[in-house]
N, CA, C and O atoms as CSV, one atom per row, in Angstrom:
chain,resi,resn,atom,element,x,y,z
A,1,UNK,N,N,-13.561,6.451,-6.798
A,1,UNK,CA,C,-13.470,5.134,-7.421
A,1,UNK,C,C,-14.597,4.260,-6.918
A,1,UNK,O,O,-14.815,4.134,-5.712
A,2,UNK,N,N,-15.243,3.717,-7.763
A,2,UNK,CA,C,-16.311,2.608,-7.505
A,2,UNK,C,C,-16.086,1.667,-6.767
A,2,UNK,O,O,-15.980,0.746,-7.576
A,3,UNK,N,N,-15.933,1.231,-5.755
A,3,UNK,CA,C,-15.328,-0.040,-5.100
A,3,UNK,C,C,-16.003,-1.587,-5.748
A,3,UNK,O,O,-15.618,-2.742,-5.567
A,4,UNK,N,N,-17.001,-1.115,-6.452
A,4,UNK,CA,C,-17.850,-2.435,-6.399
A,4,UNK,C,C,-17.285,-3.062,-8.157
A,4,UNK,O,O,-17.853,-3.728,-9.023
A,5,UNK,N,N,-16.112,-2.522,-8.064
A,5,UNK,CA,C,-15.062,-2.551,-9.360
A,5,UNK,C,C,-14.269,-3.450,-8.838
A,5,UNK,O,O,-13.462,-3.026,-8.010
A,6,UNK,N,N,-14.258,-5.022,-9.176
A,6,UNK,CA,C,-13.270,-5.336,-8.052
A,6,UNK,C,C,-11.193,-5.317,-8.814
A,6,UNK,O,O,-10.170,-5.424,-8.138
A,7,UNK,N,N,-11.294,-5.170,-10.115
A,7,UNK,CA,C,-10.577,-5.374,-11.028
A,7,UNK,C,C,-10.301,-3.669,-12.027
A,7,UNK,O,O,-11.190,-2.976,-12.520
A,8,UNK,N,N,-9.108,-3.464,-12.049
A,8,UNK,CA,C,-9.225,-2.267,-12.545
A,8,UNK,C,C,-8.200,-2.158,-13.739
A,8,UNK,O,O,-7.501,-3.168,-13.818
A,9,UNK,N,N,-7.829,-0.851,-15.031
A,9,UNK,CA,C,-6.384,-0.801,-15.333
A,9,UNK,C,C,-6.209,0.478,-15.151
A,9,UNK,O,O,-7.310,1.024,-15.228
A,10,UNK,N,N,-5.083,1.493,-14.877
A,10,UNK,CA,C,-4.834,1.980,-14.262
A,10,UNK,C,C,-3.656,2.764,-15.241
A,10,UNK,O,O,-2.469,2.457,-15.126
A,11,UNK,N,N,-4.278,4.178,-16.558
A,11,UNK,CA,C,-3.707,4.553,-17.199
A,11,UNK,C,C,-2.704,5.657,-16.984
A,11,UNK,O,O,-3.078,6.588,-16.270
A,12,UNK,N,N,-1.393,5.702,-17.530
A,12,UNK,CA,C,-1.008,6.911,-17.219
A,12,UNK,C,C,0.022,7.313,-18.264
A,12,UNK,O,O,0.052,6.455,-19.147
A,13,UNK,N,N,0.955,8.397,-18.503
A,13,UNK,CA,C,1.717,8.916,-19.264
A,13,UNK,C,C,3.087,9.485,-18.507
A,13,UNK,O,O,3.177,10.106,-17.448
A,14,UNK,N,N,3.910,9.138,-19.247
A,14,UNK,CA,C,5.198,9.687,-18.683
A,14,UNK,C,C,6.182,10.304,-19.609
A,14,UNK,O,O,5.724,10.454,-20.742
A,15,UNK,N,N,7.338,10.682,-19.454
A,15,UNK,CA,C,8.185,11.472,-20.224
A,15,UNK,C,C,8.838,10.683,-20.682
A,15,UNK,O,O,9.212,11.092,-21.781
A,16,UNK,N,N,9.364,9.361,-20.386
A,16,UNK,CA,C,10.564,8.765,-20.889
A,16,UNK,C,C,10.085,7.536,-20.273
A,16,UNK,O,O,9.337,7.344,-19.315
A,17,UNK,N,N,11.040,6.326,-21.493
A,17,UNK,CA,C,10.841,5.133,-20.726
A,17,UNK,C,C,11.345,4.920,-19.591
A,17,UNK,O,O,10.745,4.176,-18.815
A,18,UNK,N,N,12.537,5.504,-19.229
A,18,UNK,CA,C,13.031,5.098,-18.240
A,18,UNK,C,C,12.072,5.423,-16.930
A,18,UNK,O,O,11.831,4.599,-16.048
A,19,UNK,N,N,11.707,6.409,-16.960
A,19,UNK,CA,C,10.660,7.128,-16.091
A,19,UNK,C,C,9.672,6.044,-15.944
A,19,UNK,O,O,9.359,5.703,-14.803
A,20,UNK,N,N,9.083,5.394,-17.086
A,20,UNK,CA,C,7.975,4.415,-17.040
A,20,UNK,C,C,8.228,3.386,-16.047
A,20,UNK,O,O,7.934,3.264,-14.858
A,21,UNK,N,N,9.007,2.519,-17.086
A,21,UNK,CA,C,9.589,1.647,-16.620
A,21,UNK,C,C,10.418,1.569,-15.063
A,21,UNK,O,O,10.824,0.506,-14.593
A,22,UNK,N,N,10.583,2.997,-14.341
A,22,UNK,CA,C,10.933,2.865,-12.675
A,22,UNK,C,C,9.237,3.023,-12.155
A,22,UNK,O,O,8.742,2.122,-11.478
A,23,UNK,N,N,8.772,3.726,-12.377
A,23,UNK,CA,C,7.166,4.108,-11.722
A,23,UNK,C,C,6.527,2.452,-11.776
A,23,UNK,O,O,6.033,1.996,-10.745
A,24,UNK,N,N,6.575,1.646,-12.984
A,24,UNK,CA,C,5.505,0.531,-13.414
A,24,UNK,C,C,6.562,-0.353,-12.063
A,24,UNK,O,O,6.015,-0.716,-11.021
A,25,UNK,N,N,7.936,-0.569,-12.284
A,25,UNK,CA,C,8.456,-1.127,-11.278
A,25,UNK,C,C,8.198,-1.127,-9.628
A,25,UNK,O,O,7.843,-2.117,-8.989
A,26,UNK,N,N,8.409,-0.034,-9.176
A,26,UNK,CA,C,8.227,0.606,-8.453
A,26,UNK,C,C,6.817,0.104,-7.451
A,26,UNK,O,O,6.813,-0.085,-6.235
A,27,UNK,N,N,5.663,-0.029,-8.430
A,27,UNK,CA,C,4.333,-0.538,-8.011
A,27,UNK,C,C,4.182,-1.899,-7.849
A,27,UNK,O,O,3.448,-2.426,-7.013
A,28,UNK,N,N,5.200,-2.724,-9.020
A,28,UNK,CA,C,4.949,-3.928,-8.892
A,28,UNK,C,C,5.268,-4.475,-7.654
A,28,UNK,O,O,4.499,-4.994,-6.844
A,29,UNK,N,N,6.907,-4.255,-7.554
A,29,UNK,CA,C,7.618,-4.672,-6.154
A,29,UNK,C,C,6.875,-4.503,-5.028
A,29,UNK,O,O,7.037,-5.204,-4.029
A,30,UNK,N,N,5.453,-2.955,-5.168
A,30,UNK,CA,C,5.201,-2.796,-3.920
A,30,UNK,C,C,4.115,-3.346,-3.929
A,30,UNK,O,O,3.408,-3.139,-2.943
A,31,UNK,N,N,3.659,-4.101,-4.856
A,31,UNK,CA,C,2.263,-5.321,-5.126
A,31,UNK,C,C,0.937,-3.975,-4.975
A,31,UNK,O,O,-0.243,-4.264,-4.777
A,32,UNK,N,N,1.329,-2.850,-5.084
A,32,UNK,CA,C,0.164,-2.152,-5.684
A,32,UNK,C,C,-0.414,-1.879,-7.070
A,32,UNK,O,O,-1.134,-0.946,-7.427
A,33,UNK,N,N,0.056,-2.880,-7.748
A,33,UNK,CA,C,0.069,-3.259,-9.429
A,33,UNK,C,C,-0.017,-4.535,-9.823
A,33,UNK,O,O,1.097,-5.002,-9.583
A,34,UNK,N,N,-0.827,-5.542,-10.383
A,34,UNK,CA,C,0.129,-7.275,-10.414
A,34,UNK,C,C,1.057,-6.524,-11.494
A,34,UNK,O,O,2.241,-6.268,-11.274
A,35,UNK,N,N,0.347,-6.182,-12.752
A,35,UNK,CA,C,1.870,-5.505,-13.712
A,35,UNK,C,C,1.651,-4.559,-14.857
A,35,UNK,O,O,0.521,-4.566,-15.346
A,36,UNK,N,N,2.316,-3.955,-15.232
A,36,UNK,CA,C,2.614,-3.162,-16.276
A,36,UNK,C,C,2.819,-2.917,-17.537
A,36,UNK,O,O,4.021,-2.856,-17.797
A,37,UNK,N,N,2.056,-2.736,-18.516
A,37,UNK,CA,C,3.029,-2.586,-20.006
A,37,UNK,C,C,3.254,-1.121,-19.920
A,37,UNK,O,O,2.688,-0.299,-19.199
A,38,UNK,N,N,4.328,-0.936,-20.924
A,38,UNK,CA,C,4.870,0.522,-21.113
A,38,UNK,C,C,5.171,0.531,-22.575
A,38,UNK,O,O,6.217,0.044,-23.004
A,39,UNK,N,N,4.309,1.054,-23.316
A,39,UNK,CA,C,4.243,1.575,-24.754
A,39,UNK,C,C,4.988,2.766,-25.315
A,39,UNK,O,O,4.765,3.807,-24.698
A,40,UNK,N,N,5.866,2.865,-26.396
A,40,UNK,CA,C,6.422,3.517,-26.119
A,40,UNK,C,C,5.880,4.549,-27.971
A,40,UNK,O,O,5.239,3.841,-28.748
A,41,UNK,N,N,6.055,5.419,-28.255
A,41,UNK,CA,C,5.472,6.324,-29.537
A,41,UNK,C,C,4.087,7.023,-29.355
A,41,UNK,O,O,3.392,7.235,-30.349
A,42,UNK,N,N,3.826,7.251,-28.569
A,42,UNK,CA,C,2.523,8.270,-28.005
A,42,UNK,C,C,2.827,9.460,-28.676
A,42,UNK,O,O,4.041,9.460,-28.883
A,43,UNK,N,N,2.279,10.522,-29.135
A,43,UNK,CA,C,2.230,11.687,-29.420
A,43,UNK,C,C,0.879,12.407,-28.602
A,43,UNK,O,O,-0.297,12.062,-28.716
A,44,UNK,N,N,1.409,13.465,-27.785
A,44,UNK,CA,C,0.186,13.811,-27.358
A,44,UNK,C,C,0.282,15.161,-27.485
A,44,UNK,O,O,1.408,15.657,-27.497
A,45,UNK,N,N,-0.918,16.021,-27.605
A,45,UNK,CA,C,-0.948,16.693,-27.982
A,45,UNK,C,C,-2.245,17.594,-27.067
A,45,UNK,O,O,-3.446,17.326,-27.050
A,46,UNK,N,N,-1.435,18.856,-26.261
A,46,UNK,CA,C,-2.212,19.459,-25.048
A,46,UNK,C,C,-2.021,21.188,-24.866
A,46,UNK,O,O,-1.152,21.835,-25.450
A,47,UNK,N,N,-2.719,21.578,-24.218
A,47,UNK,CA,C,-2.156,23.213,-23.908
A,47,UNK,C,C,-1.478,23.339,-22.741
A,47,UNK,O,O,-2.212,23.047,-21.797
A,48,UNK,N,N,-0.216,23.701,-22.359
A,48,UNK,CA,C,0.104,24.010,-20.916
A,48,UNK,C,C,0.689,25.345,-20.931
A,48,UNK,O,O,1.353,25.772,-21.876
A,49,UNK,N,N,0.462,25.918,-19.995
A,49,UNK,CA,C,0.879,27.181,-19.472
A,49,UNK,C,C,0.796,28.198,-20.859
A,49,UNK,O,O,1.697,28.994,-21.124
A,50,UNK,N,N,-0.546,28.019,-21.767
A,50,UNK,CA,C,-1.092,28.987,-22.589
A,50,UNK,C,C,-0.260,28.643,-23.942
A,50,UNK,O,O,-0.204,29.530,-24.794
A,51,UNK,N,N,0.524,27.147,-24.238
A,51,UNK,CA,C,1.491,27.218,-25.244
A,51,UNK,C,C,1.292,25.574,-26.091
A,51,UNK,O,O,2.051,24.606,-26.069
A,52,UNK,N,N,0.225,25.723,-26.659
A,52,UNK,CA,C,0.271,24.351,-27.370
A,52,UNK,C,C,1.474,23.408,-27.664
A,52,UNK,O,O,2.449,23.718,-28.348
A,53,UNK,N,N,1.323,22.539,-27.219
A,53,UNK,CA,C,2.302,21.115,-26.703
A,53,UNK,C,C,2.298,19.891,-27.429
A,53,UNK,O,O,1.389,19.140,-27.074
A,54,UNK,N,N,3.338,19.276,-28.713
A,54,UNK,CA,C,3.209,18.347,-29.002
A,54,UNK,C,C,4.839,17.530,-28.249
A,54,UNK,O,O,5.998,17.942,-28.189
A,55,UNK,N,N,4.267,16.420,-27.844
A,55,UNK,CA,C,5.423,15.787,-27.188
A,55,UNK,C,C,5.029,14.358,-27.108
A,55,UNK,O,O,3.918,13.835,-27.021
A,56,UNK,N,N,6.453,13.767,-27.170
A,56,UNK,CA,C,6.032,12.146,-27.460
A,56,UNK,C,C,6.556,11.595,-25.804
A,56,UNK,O,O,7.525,11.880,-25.100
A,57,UNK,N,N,5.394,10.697,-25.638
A,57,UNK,CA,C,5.329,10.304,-24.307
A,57,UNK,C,C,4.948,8.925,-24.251
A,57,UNK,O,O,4.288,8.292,-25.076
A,58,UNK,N,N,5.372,8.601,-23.340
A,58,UNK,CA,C,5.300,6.844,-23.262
A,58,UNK,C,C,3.837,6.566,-22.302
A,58,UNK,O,O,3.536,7.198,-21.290
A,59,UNK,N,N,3.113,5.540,-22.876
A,59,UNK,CA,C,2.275,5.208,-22.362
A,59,UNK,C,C,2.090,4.339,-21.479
A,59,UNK,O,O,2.915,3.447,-21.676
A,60,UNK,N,N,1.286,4.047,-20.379
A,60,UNK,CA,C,1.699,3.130,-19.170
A,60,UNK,C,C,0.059,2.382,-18.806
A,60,UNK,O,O,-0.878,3.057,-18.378
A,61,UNK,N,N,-0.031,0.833,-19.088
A,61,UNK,CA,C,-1.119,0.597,-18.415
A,61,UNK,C,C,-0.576,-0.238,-17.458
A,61,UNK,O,O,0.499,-0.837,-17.468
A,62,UNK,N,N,-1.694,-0.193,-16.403
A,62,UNK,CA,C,-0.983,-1.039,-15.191
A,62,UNK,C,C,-2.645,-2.082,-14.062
A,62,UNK,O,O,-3.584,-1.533,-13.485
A,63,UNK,N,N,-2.433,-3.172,-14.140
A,63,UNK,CA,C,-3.482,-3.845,-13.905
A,63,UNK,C,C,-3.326,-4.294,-12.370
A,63,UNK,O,O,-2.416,-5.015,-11.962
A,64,UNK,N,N,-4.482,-3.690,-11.488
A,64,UNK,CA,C,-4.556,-4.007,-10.822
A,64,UNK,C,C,-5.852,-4.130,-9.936
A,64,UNK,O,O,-6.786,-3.833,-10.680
A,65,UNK,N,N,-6.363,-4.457,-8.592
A,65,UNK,CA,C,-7.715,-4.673,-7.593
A,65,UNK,C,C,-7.808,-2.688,-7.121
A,65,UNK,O,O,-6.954,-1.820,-6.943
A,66,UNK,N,N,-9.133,-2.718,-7.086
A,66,UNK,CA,C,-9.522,-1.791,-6.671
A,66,UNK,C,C,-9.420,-1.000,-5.200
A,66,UNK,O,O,-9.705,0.170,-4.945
A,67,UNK,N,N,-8.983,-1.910,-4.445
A,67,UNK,CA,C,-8.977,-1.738,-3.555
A,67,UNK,C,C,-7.304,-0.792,-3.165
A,67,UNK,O,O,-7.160,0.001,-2.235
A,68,UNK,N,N,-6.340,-1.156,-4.083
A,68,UNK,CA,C,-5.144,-0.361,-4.222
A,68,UNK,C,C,-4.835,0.620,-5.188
A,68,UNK,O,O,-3.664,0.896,-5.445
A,69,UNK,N,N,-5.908,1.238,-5.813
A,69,UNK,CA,C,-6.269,2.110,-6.768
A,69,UNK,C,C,-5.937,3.369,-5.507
A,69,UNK,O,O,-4.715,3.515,-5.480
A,70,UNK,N,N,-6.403,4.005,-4.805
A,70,UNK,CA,C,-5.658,4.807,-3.657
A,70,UNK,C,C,-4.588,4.996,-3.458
A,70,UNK,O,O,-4.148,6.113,-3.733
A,71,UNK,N,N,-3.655,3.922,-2.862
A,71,UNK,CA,C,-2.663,4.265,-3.118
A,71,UNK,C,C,-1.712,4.342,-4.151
A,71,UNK,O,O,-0.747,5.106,-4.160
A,72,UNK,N,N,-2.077,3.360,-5.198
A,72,UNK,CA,C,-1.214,3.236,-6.388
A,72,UNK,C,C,-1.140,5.270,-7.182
A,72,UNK,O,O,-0.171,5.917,-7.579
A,73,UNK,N,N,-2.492,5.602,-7.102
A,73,UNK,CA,C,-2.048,6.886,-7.556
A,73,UNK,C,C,-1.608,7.766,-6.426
A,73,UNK,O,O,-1.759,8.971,-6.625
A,74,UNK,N,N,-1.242,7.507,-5.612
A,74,UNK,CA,C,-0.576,8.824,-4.719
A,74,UNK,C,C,0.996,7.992,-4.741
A,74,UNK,O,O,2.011,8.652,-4.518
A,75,UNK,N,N,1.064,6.768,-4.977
A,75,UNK,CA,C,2.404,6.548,-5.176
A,75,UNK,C,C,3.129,6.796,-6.487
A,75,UNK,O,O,4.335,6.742,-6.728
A,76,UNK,N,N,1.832,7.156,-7.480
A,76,UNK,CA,C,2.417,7.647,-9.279
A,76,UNK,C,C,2.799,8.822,-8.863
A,76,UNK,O,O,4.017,8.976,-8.787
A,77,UNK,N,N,2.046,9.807,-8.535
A,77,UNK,CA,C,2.065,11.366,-7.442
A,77,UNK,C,C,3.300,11.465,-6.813
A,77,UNK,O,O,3.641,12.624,-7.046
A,78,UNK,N,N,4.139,10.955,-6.180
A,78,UNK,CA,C,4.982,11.289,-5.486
A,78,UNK,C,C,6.209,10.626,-6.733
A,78,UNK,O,O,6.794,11.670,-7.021
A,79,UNK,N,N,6.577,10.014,-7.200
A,79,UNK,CA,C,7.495,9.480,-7.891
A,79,UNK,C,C,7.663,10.148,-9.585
A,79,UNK,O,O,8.616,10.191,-10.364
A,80,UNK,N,N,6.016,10.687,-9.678
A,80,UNK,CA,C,5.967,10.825,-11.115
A,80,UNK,C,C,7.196,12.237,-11.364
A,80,UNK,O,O,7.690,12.695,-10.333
A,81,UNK,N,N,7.555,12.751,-12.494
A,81,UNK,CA,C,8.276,13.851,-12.921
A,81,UNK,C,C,7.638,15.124,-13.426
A,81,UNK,O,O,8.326,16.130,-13.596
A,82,UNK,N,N,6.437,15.108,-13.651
A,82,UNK,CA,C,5.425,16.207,-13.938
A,82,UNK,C,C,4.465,16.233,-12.902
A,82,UNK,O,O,3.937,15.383,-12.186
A,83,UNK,N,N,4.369,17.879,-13.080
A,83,UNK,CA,C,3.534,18.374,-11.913
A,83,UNK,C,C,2.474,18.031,-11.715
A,83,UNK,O,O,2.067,17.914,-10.560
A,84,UNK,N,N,1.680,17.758,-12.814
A,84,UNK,CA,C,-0.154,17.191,-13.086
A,84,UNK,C,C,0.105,15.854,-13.918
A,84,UNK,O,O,0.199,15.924,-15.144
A,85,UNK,N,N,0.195,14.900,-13.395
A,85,UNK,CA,C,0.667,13.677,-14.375
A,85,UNK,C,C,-0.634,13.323,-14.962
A,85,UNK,O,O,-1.574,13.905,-14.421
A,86,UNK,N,N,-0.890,12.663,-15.758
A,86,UNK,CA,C,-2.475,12.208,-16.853
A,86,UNK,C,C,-2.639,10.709,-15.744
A,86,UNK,O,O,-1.912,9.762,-16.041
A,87,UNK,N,N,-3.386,10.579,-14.769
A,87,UNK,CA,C,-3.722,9.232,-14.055
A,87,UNK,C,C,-5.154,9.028,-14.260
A,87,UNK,O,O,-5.872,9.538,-13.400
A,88,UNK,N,N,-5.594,8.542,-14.987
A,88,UNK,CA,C,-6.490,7.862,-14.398
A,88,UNK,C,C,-7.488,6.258,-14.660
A,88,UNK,O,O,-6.535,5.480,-14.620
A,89,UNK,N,N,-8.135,5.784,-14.778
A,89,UNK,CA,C,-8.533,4.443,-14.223
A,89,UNK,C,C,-9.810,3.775,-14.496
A,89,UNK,O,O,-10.863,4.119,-13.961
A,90,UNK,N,N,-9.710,2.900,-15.262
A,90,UNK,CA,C,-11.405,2.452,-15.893
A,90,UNK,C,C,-11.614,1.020,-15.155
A,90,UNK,O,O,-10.831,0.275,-14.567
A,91,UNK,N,N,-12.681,0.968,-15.371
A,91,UNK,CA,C,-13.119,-0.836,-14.437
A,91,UNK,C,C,-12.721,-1.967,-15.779
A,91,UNK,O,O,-12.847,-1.712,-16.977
A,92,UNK,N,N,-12.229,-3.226,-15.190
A,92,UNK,CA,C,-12.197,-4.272,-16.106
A,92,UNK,C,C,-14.025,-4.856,-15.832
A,92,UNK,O,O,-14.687,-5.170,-14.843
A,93,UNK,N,N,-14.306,-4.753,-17.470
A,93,UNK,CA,C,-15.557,-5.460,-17.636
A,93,UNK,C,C,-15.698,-6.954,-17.732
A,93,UNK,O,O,-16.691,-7.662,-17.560
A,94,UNK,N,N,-14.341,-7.288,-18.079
A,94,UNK,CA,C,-14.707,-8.901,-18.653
A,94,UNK,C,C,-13.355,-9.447,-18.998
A,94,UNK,O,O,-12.768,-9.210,-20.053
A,95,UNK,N,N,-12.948,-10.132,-18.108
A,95,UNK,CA,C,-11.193,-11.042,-18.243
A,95,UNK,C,C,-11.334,-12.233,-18.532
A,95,UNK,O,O,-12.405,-12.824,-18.395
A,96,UNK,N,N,-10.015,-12.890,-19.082
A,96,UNK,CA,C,-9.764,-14.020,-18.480
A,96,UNK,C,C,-9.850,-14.615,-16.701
A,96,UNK,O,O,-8.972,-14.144,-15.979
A,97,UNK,N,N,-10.890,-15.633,-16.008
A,97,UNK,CA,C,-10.932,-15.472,-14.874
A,97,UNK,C,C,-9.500,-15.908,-14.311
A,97,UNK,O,O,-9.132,-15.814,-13.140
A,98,UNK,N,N,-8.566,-16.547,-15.701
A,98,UNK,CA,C,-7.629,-17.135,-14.254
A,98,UNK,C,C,-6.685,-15.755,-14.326
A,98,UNK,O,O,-6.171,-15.433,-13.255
A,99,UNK,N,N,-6.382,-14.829,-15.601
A,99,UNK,CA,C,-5.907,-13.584,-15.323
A,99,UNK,C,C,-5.855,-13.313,-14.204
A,99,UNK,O,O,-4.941,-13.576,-13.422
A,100,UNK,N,N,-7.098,-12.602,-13.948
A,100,UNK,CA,C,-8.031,-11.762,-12.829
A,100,UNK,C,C,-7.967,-12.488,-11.302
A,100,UNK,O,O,-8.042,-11.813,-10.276
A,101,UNK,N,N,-7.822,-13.934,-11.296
A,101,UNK,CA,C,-7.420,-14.598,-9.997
A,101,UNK,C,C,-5.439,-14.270,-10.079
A,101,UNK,O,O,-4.922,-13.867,-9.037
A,102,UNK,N,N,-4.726,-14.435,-11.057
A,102,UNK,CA,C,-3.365,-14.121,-11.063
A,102,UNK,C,C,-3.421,-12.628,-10.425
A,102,UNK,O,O,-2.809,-12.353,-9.393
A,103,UNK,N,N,-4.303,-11.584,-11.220
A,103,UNK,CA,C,-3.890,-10.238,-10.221
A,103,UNK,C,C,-3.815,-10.149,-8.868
A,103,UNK,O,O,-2.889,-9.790,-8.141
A,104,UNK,N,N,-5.456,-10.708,-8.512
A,104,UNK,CA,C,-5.490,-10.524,-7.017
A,104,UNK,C,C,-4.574,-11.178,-6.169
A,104,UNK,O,O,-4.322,-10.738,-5.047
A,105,UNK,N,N,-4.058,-12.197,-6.628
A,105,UNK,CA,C,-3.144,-13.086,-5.981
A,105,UNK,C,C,-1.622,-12.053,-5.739
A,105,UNK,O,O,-1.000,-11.931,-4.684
A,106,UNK,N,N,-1.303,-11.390,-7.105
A,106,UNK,CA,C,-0.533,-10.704,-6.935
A,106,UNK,C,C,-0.422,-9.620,-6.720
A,106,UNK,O,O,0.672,-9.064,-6.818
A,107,UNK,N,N,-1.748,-8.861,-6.287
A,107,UNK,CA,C,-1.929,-7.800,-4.843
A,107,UNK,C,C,-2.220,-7.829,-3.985
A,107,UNK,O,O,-2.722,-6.840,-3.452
A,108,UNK,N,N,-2.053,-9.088,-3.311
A,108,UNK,CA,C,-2.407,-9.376,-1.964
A,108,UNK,C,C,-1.163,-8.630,-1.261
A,108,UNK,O,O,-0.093,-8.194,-1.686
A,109,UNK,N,N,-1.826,-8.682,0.093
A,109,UNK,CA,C,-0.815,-8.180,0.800
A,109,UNK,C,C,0.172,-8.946,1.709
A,109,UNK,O,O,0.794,-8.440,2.643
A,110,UNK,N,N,0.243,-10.497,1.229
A,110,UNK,CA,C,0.835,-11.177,1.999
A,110,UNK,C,C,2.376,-11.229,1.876
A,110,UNK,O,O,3.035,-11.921,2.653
């Protein structure tokens, strides 16, 4: 991860909302996220274990500082329900600044 990213979102996929919706929780409470949407009608469509895969999966973005991009995915990793979960993480190019002051505020570690 780029550190010099100071703002990130932080994509991922899950099996069920409920699944979403504890993982997106899960991060917020632990302020390694400010927060979460969870989309729900995904169709994705993949090969696993040699057997083409269509399955509807809920989508998860989750906004947060770069600096908790580390742990936020080893805490998707341990909680998630699939073995190889889809994580991963693009830089915010261009926010609202008071957004982007609301995140950091709400990943601080105080």
């Amino acid at each position: 991860m780029n550190k010099e990213t100071e703002f990130v979102t932080i994509y991922l996929m899950a099996e069920s909302e409920d699944v979403a919706v504890h993982l997106a929780t899960a991060l917020v409470k632990e302020r390694l996220v400010a927060c979460a949407n969870v989309q729900s009608g995904t169709r994705s469509i993949y090969e696993w274990d040699g057997i083409i895969q269509l399955d509807n999966e809920i989508t998860v973005f989750m906004k947060t500082v770069a600096r908790k991009v580390d742990a936020a995915i080893e805490r998707i990793k341990e909680m998630h329900s699939y073995e190889v979960p889809c994580i991963t993480v693009a830089p915010i190019v261009a926010a609202n600044p008071a957004y982007l002051e609301w995140v950091r505020r709400q990943t601080d570690d105080e």
